[in-house]
N, C-alpha and C positions, 0 to 999 in steps of 0.2 A: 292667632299668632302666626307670622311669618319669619323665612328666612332675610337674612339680607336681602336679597336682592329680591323680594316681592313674594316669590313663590310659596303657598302655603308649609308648613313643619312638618313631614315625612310626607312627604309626595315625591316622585321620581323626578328628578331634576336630570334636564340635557346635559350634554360635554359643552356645549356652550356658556348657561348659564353657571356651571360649574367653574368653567375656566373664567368666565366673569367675576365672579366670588373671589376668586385665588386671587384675580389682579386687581382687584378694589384692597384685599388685606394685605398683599405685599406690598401695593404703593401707598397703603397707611404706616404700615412696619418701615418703609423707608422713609417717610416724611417724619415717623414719629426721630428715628435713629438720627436726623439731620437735627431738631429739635434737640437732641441731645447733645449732640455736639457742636451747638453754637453755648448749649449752657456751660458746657466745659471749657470749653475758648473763654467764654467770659471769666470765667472761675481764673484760668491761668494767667489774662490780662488784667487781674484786679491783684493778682498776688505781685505779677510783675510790676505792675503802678505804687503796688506799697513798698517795694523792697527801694524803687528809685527815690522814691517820696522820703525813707528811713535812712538815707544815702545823705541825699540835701539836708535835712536834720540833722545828720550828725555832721558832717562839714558846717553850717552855720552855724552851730552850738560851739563847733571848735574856733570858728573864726572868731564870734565876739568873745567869748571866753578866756583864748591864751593871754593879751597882754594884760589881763587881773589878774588870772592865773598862777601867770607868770613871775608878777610882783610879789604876788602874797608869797609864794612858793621860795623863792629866792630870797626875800625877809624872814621868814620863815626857816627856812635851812641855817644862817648865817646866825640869827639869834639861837638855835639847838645847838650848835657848832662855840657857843662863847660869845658871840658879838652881841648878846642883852646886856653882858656886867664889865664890859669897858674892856674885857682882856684882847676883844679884834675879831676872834672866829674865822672862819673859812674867807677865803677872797670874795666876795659880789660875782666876781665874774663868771669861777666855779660856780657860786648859786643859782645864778640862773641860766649857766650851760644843765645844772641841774634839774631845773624847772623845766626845762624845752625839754630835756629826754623824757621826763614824764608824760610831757604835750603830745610827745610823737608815741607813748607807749598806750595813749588811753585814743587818739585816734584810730592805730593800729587796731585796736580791742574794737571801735566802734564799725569798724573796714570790715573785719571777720566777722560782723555779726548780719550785716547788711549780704557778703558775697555767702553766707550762708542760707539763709532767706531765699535770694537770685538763684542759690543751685536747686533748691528746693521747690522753686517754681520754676524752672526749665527741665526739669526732673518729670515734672507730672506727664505722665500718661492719659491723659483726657480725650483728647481726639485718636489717639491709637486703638484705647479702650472701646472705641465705637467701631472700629474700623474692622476691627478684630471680629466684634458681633457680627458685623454687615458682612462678611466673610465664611463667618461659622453660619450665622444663615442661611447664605446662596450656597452651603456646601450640603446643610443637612434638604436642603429641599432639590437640590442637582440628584441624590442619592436616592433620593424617595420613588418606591416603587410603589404601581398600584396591588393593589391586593382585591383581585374581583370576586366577590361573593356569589356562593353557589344560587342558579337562580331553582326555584322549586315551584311546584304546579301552582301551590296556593300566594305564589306572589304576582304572579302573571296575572298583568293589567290586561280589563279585557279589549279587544280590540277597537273599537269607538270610542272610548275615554285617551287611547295610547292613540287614535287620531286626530285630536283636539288638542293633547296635549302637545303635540307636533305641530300643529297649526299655529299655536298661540305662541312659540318661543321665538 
């Protein structure tokens, strides 16, 4: 079994291949973190394509819809009002000044449900949340100090194995 970067598991590794290690997993930790926030971009540009998509839906559901709407709505009102048994009812005109406030109360309702959507995806933290890490990262590893372990007689390599290993790095 080996380390990353070739050298046998507990053998004395250089400051070389040491610092080789560190920047092989830092620039995986950065590529992994970029990886993440293109999936988040994605994630935020698919909520945004549906809120505009659920926008057009409801404008074109409104468009074909008011002048049937509007009719039934207006026939409607005027026969509840008396005008089914001859006695006249509300004016037509009322009824379908009637009808169109409705029109504009149920588009309104479909506006608020669509810019609620939109705030909820201009809201997301997705690419921040990476940013934040890539941050908290470079801070905890700026801070890190070495911690050099006491060397003792029975760890001392002896000296033509510690020349070779010199040689070969």
């Amino acid at each position: 079994m080996s380390a990353p970067d070739g050298s046998p598991v507990g053998a004395e590794r250089s400051i070389g291949q040491l610092f080789a290690s560190a920047t092989t997993e830092m620039s995986a930790l950065v590529h992994d973190e970029i990886a993440l926030a293109k999936v988040q971009l994605k994630q935020d540009v698919k909520r945004g394509v549906t809120s505009a998509a659920l926008f057009i839906v409801a404008l074109t559901m409104l468009l074909f819809s008011l002048p049937m709407l509007s009719f039934a709505l207006a026939y409607g009102i005027n026969a509840w009002t008396g005008g089914h048994n001859g006695e006249g009812g509300w004016n037509l005109a009322w009824c379908f000044l009637l009808s169109f406030a409705g029109s504009l109360v149920l588009a309104g309702l479909l506006g608020l449900i669509g810019a609620k959507i939109a705030k909820k995806a201009k809201q997301s933290k997705g690419p921040q949340k990476v940013a934040a890490s890539v941050k908290e990262t470079a801070g905890v590893l700026q801070n890190a100090k070495p911690h050099p372990r006491q060397v003792t007689p029975g760890d001392r390599v002896p000296e033509a194995i510690e020349a070779v290993a010199r040689s070969s790095s």
